[in-house]
N, C-alpha and C positions, 0 to 999 in steps of 0.2 A: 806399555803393559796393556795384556787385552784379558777378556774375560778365558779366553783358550789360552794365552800363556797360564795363568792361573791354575786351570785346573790339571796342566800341564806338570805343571810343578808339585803340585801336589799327588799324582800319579806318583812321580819321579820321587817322592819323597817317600813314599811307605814302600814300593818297589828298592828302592837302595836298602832299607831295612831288611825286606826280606832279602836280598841277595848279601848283605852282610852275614846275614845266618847262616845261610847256606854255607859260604864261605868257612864259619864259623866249624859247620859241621863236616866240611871235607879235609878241614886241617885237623879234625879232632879235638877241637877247642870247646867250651861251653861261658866265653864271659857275657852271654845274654842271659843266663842263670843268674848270676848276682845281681843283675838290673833288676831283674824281675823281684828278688828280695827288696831289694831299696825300694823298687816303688810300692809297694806292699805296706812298708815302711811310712816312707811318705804322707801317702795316704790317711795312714793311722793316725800320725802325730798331725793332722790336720783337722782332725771330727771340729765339728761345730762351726768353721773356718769359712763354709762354702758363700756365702753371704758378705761378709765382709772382703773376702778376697775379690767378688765381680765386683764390688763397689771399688773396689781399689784400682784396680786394673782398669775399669771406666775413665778413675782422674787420671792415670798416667796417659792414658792416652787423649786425654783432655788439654795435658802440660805440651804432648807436643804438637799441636792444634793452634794454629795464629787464633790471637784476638778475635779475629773480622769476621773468622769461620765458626768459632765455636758459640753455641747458642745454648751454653751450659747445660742441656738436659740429662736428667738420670733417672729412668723410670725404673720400676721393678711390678712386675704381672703375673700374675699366679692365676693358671685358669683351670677348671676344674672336667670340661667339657670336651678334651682331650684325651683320645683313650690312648692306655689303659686308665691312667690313675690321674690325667691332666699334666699340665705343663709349669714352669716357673722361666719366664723371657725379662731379661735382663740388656736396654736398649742404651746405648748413650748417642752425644753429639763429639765426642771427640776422633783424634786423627782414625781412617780407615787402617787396615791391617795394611802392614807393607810384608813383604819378601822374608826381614829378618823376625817379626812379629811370629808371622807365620812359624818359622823355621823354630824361634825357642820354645813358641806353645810345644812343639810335637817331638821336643825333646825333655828329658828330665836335668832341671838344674843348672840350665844352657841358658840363664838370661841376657837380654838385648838392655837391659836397662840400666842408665847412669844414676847411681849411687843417690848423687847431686842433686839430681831431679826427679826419680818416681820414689813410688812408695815402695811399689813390691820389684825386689830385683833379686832374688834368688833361684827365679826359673821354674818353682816348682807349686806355687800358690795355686795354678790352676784344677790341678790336681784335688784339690779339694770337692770340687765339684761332683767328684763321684761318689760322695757320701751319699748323695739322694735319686744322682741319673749313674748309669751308667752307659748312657748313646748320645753327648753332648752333641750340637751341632752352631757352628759360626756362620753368621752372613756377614759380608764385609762389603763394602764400595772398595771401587778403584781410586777414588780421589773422591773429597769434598763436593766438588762437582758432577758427580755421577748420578746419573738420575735414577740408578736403582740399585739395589747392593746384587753388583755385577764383578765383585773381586774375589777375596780368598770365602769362596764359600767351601766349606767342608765339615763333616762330623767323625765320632766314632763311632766303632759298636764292638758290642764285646765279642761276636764269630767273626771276626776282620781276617783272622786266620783261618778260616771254612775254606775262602775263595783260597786259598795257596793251596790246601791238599793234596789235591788229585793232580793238580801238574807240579808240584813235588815228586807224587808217588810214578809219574809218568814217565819223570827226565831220573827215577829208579829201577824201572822195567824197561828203559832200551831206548826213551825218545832223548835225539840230541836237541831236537826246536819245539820247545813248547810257549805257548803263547802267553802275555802278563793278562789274568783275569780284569783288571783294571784299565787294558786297552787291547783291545786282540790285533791289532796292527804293530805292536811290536812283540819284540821274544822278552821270556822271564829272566835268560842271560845266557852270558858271548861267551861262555867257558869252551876250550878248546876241547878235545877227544879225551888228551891223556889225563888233562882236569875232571872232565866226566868218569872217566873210568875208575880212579881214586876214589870215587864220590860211591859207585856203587859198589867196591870193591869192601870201600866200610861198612855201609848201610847195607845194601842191596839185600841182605839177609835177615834184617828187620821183620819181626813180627807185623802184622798188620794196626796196632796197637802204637807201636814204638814212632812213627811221627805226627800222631795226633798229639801224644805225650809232649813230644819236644817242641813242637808249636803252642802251647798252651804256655809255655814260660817267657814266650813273646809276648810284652805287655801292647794288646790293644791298641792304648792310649799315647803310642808314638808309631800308630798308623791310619793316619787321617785320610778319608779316602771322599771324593766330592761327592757336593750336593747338585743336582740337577734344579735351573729354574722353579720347572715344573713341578718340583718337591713342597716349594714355600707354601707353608700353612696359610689361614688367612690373618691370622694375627700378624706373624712375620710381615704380608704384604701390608698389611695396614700403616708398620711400623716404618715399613720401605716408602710409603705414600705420604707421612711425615718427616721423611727426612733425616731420620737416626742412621748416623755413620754405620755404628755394627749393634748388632743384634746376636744375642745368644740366647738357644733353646735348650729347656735339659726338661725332656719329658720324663715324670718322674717316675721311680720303680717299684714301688709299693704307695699304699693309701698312708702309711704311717710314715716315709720319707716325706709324702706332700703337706702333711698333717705338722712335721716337724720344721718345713718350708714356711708354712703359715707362721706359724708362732715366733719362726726369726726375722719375719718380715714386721712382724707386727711389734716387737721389740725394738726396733730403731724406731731411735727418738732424734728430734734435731739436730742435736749437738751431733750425729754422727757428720755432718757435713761444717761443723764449726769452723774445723782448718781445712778444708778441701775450697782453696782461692777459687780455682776453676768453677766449681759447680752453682749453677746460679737457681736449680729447681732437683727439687728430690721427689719423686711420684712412687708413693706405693699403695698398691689398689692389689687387696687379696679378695674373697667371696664376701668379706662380713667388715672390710673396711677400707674407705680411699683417704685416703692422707698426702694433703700436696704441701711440701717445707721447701718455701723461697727463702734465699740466702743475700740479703742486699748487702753492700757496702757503701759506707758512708767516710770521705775522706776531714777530718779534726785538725783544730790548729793545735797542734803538738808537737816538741821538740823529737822526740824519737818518732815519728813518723804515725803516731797511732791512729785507728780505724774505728768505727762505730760500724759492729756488724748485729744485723738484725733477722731475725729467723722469726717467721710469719708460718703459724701450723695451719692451714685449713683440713678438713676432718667431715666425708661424707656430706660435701655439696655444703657446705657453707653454716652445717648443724654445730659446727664447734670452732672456733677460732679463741689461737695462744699465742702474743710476742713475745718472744725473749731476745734483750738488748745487752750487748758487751761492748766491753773495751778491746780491742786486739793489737798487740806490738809486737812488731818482728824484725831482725836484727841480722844480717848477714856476720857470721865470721871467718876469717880463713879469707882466701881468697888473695886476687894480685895487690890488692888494698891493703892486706893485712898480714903480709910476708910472716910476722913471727908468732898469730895465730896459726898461719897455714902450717909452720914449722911445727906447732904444737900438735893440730891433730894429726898430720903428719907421722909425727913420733908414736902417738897415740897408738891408731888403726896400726903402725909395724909393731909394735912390741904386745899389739894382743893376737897378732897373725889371722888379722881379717880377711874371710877369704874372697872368691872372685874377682868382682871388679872395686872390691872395696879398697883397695891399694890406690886408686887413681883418684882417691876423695881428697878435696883440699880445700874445702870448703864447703859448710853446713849452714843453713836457715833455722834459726829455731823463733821462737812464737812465745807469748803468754795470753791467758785472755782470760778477764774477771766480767763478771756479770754484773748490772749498774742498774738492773730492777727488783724489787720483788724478794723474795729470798736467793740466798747463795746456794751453788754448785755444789755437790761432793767432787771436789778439782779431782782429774786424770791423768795420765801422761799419754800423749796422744803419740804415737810415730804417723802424724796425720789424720789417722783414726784412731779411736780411742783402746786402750789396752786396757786390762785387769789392776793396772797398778795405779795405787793413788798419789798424790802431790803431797798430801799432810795437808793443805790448806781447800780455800775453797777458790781456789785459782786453775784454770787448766795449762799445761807443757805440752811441748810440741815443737821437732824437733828428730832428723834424724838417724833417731837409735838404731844400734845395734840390735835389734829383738832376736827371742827362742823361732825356730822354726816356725811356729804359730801363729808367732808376733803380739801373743798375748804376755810374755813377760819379759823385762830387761834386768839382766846381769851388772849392776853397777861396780860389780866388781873389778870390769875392762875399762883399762883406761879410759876409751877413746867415750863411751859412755856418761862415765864420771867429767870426762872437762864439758861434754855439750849439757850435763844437768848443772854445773858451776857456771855455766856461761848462762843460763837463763835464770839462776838464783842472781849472777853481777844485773843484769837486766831488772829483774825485779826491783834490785836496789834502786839503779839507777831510775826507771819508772816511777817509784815514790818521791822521790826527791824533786827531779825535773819534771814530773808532767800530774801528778796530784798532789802532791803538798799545798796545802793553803788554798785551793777551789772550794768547789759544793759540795755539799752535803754526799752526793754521786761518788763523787773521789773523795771520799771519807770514807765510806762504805767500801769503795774498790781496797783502799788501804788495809783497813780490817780486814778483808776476804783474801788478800794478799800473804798478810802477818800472822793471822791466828792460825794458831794449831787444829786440825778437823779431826774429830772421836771419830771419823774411820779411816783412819791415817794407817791406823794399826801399828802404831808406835805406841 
């Protein structure tokens, strides 16, 4: 793979869209119309979303990143000096974009991702991002090893469809070889005569109006067209000079989208990386505050396997420092080990008709973790990061669920949901008995926070 396959590809990939259209329009057909509804859609049922989802999508591609390679970082930058309204850059150290990465960003609802191992796998989380940009841009390395991010570099922008017009309107008025605006070295398509002539036998009589119309129903944002080197900001290059696998830019589109950046920058708190194993530093640096949250672990002599994890805030150069220390146990079930769990979720995920690639799940991780300083948690249920919903107690879950589109609520009403929360309440159990019963004071405490009922349980 070289930096020109890359952008190769990417050519090839918004050119196949528009030549699906066309297609679309000389059969008389219109299903790029209902796309463009859903992602509209989409969109919607995502507001608030955009933040939590690059965090997400960071670890996944942290999971599939060797030990040796990943140097856990996950920064988040919000700079104000970017015109129009500044930018929000979003860096990690995990795996560079490969070929299929690529391919389900720039489709809707087309995820590459196993159930088993990431967080976000319905394809369409990215999407979010357009609540505050609407000209996303990705740099990505070729490899771990790449000295600069020299692979799937690309962005969007909302006139993506500008550059098609006029050699649309072209191969309408009589031209059979028009060129692809995205590479003038080849054609926009190999359609033979009697295909052309179909084509304007429909159209050809079109108002001047009628395919700027029908090109506006093409969403954009499943046509990613490259970024040139020479485009990278100096932030980007900075981030390229340390070494961050990928980097994404989303310059924002009003003062009051940047404005609403801030504030969900500055709302994450540590826990948000409590369950995220991979991530070993969380960096978030807006105009009015830097917050760097280390994530250590600590392995315990414990029968189930438990961890002492420690989240270390520093807070604007060393003006404010906060540890908070837990207990965390996690529990594989399902799996070739555990044949008549796998049977169960098994059963589970068909009789709630899970869709995509959630049929190929046969084994889940789930997590508990109590805090062992200080005051207790209002506990969460995390699907890795934390959702809307609470535990009852002051313990966090985690574990993963089924979530809404959003990922901010789970349905316990589906099976497959209800056995992975029974399976961390058996855990529970099992945790007090064998691993804090009759200790210190610590695991007395962890116990209580475990057992007692929490007033915002909302029970």
């Amino acid at each position: 793979m070289t930096p020109q396959d890359c952008q190769t590809e990417i050519i090839q990939k918004t050119t196949g869209e528009i030549q699906t259209f066309l297609d679309e329009l000389a059969n008389g057909t219109s299903n790029y119309k209902s796309l463009h509804n859903l992602t509209e859609q989409v969109e919607h049922q995502y507001h608030n979303r955009f933040l939590v989802e690059l965090i997400q999508n960071a670890h996944d591609a942290m999971n599939e990143c060797d030990d040796h390679d990943n140097k856990g970082r996950l920064k988040i930058l919000i700079v104000n000096d970017e015109a129009p309204y500044g930018s929000l850059y979003v860096a990690n150290d995990g795996q560079p974009f490969t070929r299929s990465n690529f391919e389900s960003l720039s489709k809707l609802g087309q995820s590459d991702k196993d159930p088993e191992k990431s967080i976000g796998n319905k394809g369409i989380g990215f999407r979010s991002v357009l609540e505050i940009s609407t000209a996303p841009e990705i740099y990505s390395r070729i490899s771990i090893q790449s000295k600069e991010l020299d692979g799937y570099c690309f962005k969007f922008t909302p006139d993506v469809t500008n550059y098609f017009e006029n050699p649309v309107r072209q191969l309408l008025q009589g031209s059979d070889n028009v060129s692809n605006p995205l590479d003038e070295k080849t054609s926009l398509l190999d359609w033979g005569k009697g295909r052309l002539e179909k084509f304007r036998r429909l159209h050809g009589c079109q108002d001047g109006t009628w395919l700027k119309k029908e090109l506006s129903y093409l969403s954009p944002y499943l046509l990613p067209i490259p970024i040139n080197g020479s485009d990278k900001t100096s932030i980007v290059k900075k981030f390229e000079e340390q070494g961050y696998a990928t980097v994404i830019r989303l310059p924002f589109k009003s003062e009051s989208t940047r404005a609403r950046a801030i504030k969900a920058t500055e709302s994450l708190d540590e826990n948000t990386i409590l369950f995220l194993n991979r991530v070993k530093s969380l960096s978030l640096n807006t105009v009015e505050t830097q917050r760097l949250v280390e994530r250590r672990v600590d392995q315990c002599d414990d029968p189930h396997g438990g961890q002492f994890i420690t989240l270390e805030v520093i807070e604007n150069g060393a003006e404010s420092y906060a540890k908070k220390k837990y207990m965390l146990w996690t529990v594989t079930i399902g799996g070739e080990e555990k044949p008549e769990e796998r049977e169960e979720i098994e059963k589970a995920v068909a009789e709630d008709e899970l869709p995509g690639r959630w049929p190929e799940v046969t084994k889940a991780k789930v997590s508990l973790a109590v805090r062992t300083d200080s005051e207790p948690d209002k506990g969460l249920i995390n699907i890795y990061l934390p959702t809307q919903v609470p535990t009852g107690c002051a313990a966090h879950f985690n574990g993963p669920f089924y979530g809404d589109m959003s990922r901010t609520n789970i349905d316990f009403g589906k099976k497959y949901n209800e056995l992975i929360l029974k399976r961390i309440g058996r855990m529970a159990v099992e945790v007090i008995l064998e691993s804090l019963a009759g200790k210190d004071v610590e695991a007395a405490r962890a116990i209580i926070d475990i057992l007692s009922p929490s007033s915002d349980s909302g029970q």
